[in-house]
mmCIF file as gemmi writes it, N, C-alpha and C atoms, coordinates in Angstrom:
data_model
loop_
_atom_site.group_PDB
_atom_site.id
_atom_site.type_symbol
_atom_site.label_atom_id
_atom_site.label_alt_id
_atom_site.label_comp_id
_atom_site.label_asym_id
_atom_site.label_entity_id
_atom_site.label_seq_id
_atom_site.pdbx_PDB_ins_code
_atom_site.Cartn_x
_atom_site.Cartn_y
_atom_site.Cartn_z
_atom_site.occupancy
_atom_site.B_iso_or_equiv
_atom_site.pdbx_formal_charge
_atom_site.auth_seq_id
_atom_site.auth_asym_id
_atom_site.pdbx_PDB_model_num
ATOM 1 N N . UNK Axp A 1 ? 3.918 1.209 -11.527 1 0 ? 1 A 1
ATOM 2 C CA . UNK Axp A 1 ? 3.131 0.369 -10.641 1 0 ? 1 A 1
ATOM 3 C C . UNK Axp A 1 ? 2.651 1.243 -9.476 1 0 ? 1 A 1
ATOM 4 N N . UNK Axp A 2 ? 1.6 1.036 -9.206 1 0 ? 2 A 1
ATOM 5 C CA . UNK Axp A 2 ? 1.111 1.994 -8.002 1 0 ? 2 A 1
ATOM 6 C C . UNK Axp A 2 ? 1.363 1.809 -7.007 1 0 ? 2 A 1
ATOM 7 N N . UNK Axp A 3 ? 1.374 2.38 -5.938 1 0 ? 3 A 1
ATOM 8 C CA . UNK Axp A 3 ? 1.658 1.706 -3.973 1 0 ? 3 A 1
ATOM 9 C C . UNK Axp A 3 ? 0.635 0.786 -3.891 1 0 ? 3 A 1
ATOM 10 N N . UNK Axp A 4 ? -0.358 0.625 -4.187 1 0 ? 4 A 1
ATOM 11 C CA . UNK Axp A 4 ? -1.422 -0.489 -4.42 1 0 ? 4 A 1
ATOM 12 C C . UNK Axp A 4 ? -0.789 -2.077 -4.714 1 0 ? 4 A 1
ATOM 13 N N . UNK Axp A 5 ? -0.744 -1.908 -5.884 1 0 ? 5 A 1
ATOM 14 C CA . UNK Axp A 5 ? 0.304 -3.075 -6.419 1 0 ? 5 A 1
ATOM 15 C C . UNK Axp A 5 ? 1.198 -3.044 -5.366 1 0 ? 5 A 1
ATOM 16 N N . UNK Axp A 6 ? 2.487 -2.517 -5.321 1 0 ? 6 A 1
ATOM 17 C CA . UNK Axp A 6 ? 3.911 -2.2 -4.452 1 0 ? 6 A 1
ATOM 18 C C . UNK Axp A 6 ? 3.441 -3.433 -3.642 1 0 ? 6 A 1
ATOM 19 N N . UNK Axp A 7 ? 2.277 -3.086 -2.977 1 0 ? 7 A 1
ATOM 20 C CA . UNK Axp A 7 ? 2.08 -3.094 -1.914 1 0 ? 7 A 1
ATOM 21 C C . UNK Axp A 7 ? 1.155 -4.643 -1.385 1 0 ? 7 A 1
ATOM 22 N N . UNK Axp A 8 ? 0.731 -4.748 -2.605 1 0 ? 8 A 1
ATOM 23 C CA . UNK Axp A 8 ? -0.21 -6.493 -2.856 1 0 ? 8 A 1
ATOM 24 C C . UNK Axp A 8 ? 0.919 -7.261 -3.104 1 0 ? 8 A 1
ATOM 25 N N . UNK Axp A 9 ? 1.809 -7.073 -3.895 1 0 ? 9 A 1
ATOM 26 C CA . UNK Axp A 9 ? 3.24 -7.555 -4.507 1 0 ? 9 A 1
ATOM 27 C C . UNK Axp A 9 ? 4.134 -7.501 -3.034 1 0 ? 9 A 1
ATOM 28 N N . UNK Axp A 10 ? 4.492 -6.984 -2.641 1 0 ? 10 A 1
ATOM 29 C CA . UNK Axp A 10 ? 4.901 -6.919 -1.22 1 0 ? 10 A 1
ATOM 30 C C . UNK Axp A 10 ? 4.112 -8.022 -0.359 1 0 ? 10 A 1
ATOM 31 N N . UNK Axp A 11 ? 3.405 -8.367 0.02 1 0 ? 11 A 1
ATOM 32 C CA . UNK Axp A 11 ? 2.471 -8.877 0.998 1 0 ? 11 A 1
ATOM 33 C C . UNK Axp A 11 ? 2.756 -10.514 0.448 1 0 ? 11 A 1
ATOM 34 N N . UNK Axp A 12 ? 2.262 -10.319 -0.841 1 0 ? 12 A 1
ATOM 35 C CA . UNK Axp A 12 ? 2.287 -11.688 -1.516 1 0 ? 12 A 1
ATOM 36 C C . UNK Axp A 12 ? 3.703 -12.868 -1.829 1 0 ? 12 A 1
ATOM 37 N N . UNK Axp A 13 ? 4.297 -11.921 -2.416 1 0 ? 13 A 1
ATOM 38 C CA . UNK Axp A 13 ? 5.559 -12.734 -2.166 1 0 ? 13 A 1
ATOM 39 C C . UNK Axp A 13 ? 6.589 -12.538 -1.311 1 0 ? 13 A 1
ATOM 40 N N . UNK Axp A 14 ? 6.002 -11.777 -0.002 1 0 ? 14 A 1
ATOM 41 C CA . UNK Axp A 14 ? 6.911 -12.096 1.236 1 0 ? 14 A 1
ATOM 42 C C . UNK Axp A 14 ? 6.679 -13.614 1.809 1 0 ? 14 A 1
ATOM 43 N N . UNK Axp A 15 ? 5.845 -14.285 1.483 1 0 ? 15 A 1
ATOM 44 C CA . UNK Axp A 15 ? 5.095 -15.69 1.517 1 0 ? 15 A 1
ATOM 45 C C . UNK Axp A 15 ? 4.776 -15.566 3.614 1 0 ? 15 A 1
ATOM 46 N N . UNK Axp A 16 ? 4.405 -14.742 3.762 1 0 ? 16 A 1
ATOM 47 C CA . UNK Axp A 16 ? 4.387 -15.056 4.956 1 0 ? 16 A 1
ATOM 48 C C . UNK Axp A 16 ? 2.976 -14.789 5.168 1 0 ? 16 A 1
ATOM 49 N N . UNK Axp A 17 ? 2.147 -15.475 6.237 1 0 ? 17 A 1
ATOM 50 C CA . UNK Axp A 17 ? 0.474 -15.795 6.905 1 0 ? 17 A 1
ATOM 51 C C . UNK Axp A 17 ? 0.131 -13.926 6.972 1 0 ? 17 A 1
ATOM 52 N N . UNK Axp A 18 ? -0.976 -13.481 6.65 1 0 ? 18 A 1
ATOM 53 C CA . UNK Axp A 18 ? -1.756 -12.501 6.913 1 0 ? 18 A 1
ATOM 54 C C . UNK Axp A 18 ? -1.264 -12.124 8.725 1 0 ? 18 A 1
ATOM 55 N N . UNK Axp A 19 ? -1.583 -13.461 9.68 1 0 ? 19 A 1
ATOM 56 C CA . UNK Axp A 19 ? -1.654 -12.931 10.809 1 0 ? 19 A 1
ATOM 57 C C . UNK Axp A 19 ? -0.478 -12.986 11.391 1 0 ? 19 A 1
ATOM 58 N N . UNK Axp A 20 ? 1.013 -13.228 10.813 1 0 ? 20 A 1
ATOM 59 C CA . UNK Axp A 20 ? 2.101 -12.409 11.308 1 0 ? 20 A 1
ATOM 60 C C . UNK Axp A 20 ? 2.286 -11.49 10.573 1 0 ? 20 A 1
ATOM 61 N N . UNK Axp A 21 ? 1.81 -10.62 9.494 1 0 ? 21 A 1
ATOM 62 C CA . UNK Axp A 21 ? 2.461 -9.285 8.869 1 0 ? 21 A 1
ATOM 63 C C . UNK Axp A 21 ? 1.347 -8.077 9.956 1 0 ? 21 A 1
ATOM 64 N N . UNK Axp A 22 ? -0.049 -8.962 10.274 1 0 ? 22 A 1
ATOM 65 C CA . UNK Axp A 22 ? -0.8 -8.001 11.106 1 0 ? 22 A 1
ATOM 66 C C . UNK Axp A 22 ? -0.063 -7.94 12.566 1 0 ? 22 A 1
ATOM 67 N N . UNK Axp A 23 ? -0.213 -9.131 13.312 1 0 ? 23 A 1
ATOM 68 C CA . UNK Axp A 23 ? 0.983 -9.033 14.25 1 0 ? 23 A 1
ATOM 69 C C . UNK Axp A 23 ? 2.136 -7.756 14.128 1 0 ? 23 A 1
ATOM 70 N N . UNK Axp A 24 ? 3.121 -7.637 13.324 1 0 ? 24 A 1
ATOM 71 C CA . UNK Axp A 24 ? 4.209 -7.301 13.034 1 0 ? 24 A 1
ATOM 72 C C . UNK Axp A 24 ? 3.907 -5.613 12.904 1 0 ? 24 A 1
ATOM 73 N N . UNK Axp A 25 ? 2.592 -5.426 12.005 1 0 ? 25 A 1
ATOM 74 C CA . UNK Axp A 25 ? 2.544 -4.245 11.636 1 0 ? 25 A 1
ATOM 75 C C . UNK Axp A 25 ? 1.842 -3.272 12.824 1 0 ? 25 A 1
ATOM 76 N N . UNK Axp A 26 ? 0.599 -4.548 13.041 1 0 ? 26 A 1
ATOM 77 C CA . UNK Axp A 26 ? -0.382 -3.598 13.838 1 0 ? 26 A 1
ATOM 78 C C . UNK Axp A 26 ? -1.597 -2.992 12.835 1 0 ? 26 A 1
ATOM 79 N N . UNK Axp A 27 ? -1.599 -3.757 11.783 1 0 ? 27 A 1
ATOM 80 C CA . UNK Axp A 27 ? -2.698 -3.822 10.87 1 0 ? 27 A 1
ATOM 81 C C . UNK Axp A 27 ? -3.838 -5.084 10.72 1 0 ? 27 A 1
ATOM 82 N N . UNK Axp A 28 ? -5.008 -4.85 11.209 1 0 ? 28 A 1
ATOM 83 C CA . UNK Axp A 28 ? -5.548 -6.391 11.235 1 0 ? 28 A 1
ATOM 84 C C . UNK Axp A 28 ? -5.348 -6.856 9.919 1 0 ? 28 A 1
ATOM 85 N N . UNK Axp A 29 ? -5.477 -8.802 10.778 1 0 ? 29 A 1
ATOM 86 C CA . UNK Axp A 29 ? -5.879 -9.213 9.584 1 0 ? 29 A 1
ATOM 87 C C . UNK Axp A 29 ? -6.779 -9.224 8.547 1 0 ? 29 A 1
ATOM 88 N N . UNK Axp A 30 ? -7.688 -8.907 9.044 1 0 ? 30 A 1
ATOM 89 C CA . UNK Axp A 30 ? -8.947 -9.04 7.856 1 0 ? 30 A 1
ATOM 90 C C . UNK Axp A 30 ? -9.004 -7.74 7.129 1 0 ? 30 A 1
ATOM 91 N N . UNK Axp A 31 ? -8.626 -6.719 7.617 1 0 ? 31 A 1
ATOM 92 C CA . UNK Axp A 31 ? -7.948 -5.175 6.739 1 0 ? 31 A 1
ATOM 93 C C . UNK Axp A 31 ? -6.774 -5.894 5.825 1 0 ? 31 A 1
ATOM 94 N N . UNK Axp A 32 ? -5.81 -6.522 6 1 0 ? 32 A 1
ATOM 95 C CA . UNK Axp A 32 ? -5.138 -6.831 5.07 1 0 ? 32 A 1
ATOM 96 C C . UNK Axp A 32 ? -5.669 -7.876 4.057 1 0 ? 32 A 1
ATOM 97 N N . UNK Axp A 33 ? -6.364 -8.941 4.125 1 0 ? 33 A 1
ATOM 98 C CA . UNK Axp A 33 ? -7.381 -9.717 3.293 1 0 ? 33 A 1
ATOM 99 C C . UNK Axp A 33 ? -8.146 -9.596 2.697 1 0 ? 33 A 1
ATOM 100 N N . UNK Axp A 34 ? -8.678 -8.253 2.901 1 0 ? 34 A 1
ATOM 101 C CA . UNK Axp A 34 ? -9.768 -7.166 2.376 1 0 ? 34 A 1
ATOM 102 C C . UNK Axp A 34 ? -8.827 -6.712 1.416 1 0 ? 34 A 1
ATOM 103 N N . UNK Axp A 35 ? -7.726 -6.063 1.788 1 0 ? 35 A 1
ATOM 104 C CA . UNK Axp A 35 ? -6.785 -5.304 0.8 1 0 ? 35 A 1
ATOM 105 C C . UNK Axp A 35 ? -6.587 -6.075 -0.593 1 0 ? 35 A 1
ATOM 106 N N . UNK Axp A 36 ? -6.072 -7.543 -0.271 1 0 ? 36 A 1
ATOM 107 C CA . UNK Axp A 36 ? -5.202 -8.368 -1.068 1 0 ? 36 A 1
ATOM 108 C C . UNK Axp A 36 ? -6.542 -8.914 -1.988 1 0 ? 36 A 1
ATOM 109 N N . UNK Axp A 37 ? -7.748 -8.702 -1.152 1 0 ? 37 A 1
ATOM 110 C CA . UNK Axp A 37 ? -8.644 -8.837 -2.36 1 0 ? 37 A 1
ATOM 111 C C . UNK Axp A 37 ? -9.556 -7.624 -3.013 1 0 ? 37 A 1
ATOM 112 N N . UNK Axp A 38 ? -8.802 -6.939 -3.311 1 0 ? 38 A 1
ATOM 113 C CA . UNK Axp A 38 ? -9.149 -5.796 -3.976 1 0 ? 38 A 1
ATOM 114 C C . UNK Axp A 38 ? -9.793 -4.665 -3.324 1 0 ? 38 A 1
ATOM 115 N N . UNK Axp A 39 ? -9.893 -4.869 -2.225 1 0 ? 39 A 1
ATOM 116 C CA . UNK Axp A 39 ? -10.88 -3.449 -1.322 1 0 ? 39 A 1
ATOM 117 C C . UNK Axp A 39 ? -9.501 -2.726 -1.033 1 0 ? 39 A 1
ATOM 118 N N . UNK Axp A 40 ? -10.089 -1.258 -1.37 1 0 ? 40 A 1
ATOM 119 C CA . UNK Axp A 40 ? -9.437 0.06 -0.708 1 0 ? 40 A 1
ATOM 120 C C . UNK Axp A 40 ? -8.768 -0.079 1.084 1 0 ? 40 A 1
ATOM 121 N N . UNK Axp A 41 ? -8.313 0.194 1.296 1 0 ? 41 A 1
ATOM 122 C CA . UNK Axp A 41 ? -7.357 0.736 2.463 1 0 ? 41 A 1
ATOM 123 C C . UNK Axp A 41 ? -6.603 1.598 2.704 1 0 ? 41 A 1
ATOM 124 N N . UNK Axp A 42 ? -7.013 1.909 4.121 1 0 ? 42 A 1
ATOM 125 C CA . UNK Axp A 42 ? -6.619 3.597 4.933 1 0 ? 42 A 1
ATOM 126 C C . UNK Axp A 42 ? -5.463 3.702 4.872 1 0 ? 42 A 1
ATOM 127 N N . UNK Axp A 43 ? -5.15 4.621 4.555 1 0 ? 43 A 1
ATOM 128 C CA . UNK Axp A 43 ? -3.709 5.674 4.506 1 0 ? 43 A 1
ATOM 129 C C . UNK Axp A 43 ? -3.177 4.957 5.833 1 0 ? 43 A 1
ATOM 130 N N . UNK Axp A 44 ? -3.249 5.283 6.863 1 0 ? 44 A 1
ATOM 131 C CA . UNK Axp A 44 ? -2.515 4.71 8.282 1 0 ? 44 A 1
ATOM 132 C C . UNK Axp A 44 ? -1.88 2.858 8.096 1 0 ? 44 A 1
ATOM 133 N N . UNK Axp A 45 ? -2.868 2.582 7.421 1 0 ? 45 A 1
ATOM 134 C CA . UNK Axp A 45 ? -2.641 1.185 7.273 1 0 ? 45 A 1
ATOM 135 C C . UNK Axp A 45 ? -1.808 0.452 6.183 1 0 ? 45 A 1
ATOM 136 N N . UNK Axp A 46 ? -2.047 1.503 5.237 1 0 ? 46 A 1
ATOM 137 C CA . UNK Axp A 46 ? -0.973 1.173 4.043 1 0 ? 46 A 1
ATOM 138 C C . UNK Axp A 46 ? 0.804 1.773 4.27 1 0 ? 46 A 1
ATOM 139 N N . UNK Axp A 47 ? 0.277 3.286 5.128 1 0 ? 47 A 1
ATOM 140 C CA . UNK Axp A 47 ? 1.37 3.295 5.679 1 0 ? 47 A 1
ATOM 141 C C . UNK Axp A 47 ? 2.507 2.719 6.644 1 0 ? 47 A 1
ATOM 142 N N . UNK Axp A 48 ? 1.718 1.469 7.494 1 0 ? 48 A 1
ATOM 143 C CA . UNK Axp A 48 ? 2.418 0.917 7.932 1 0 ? 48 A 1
ATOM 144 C C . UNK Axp A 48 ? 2.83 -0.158 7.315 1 0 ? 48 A 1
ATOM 145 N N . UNK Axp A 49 ? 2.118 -0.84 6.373 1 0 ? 49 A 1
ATOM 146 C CA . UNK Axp A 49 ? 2.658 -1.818 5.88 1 0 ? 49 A 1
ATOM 147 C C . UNK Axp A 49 ? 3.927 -1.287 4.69 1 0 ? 49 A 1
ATOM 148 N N . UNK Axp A 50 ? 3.693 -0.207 4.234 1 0 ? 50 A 1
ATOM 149 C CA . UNK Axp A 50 ? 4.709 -0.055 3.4 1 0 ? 50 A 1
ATOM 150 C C . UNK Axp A 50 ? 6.152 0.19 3.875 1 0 ? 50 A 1
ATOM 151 N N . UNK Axp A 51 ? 6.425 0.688 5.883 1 0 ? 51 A 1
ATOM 152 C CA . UNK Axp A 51 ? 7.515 0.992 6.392 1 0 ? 51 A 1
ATOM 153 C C . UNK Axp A 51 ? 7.805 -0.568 6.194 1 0 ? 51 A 1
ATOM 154 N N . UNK Axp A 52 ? 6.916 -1.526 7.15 1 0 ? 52 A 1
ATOM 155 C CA . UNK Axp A 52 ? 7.171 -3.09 7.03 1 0 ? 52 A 1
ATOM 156 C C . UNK Axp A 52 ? 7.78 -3.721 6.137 1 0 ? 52 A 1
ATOM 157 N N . UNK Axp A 53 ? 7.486 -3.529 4.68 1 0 ? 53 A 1
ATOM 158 C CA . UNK Axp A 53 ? 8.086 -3.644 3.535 1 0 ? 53 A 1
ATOM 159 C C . UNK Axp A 53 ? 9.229 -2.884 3.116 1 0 ? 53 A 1
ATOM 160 N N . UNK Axp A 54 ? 9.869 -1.983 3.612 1 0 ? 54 A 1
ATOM 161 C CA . UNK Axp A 54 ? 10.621 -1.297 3.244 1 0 ? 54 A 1
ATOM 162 C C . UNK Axp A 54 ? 10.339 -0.347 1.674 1 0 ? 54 A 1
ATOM 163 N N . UNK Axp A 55 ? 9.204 0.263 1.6 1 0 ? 55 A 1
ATOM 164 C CA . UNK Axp A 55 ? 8.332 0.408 0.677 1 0 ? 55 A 1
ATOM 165 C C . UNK Axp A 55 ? 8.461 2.574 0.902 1 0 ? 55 A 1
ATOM 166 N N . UNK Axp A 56 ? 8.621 2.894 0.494 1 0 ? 56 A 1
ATOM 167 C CA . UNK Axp A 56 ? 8.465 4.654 0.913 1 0 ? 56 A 1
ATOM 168 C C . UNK Axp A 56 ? 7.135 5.409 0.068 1 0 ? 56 A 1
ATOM 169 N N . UNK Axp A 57 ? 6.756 6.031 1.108 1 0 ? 57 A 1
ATOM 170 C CA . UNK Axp A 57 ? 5.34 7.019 0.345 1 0 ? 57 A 1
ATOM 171 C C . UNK Axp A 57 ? 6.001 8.369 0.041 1 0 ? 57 A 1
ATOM 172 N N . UNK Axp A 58 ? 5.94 8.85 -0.593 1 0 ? 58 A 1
ATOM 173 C CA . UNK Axp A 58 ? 6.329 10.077 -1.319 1 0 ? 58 A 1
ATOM 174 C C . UNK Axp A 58 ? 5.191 10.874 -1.625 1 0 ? 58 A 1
ATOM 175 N N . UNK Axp A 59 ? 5.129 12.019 -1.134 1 0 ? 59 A 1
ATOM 176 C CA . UNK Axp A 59 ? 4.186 13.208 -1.814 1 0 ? 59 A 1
ATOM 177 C C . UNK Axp A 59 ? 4.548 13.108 -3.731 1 0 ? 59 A 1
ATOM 178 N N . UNK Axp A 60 ? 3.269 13.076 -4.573 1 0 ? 60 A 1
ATOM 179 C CA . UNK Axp A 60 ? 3.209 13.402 -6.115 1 0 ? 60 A 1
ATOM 180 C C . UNK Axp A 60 ? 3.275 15.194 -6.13 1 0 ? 60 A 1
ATOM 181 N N . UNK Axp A 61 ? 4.216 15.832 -7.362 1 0 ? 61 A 1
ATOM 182 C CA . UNK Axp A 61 ? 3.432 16.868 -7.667 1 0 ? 61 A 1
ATOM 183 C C . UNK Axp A 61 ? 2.583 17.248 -8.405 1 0 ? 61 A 1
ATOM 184 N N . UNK Axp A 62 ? 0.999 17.402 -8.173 1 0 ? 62 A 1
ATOM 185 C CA . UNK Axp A 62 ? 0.211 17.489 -8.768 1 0 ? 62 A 1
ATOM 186 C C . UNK Axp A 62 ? 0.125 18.55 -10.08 1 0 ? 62 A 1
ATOM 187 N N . UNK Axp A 63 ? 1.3 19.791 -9.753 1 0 ? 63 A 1
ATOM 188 C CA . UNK Axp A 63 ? 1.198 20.41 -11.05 1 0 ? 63 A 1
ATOM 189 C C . UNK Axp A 63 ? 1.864 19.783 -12.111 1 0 ? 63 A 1
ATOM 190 N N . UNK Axp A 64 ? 2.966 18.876 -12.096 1 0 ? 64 A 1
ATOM 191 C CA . UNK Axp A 64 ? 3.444 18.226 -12.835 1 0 ? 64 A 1
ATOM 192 C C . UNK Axp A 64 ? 2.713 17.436 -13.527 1 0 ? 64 A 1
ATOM 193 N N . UNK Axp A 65 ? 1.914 16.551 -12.919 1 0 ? 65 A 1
ATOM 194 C CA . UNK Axp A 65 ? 0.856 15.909 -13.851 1 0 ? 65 A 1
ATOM 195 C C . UNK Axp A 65 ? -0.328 16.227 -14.328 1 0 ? 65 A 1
ATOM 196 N N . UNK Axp A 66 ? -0.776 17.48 -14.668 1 0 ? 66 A 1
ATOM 197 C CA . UNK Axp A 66 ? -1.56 18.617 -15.041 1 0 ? 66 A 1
ATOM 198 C C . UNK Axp A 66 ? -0.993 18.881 -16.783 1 0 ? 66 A 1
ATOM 199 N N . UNK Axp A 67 ? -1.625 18.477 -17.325 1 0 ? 67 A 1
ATOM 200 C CA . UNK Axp A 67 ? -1.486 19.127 -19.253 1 0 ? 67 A 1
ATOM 201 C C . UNK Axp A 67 ? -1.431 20.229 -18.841 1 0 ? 67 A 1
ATOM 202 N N . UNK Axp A 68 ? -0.354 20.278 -20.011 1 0 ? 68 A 1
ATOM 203 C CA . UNK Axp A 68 ? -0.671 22.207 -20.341 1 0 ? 68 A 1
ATOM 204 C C . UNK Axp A 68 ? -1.833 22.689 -20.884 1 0 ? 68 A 1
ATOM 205 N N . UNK Axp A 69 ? -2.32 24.221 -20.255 1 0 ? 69 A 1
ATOM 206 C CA . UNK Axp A 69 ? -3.671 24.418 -21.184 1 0 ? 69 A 1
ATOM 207 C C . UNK Axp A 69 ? -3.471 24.406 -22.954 1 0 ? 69 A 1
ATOM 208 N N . UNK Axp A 70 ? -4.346 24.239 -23.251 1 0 ? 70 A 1
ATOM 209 C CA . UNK Axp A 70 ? -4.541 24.355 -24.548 1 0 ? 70 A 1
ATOM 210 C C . UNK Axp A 70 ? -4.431 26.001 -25.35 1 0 ? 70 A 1
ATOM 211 N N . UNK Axp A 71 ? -3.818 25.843 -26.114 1 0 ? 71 A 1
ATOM 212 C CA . UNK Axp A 71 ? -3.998 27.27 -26.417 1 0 ? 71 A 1
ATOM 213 C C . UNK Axp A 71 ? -4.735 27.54 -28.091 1 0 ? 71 A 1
């Protein structure tokens, strides 16, 4: 599941109003309403909602998910 999901899934069944998780986070509301309906959102903003959630961002390693060349 992606931090995307994590993170719609988070929002959604915390059952709580858009304008106390913005309150709380310091993320507007309408950035989070935008989110929950499918629009992209800023790194700063996902990052806070994911501390809110108890949610962690982790660096990927990109060589890891790189095929091997072909030989």
């Amino acid at each position: 599941m992606s931090l995307e999901d994590q993170l719609r899934t988070a929002i959604k069944d915390s059952g709580q109003p858009g304008l106390a998780i913005a309150k709380a986070t310091g993320v507007s509301q309408p950035a989070i309403s935008r989110f929950l309906s499918g629009e992209d959102i800023r790194f700063s903003a996902a990052s806070k909602l994911a501390e809110y959630f108890g949610l962690e961002l982790r660096p990927v390693d990109q060589k890891a998910k790189k095929p091997a060349p072909k030989r």
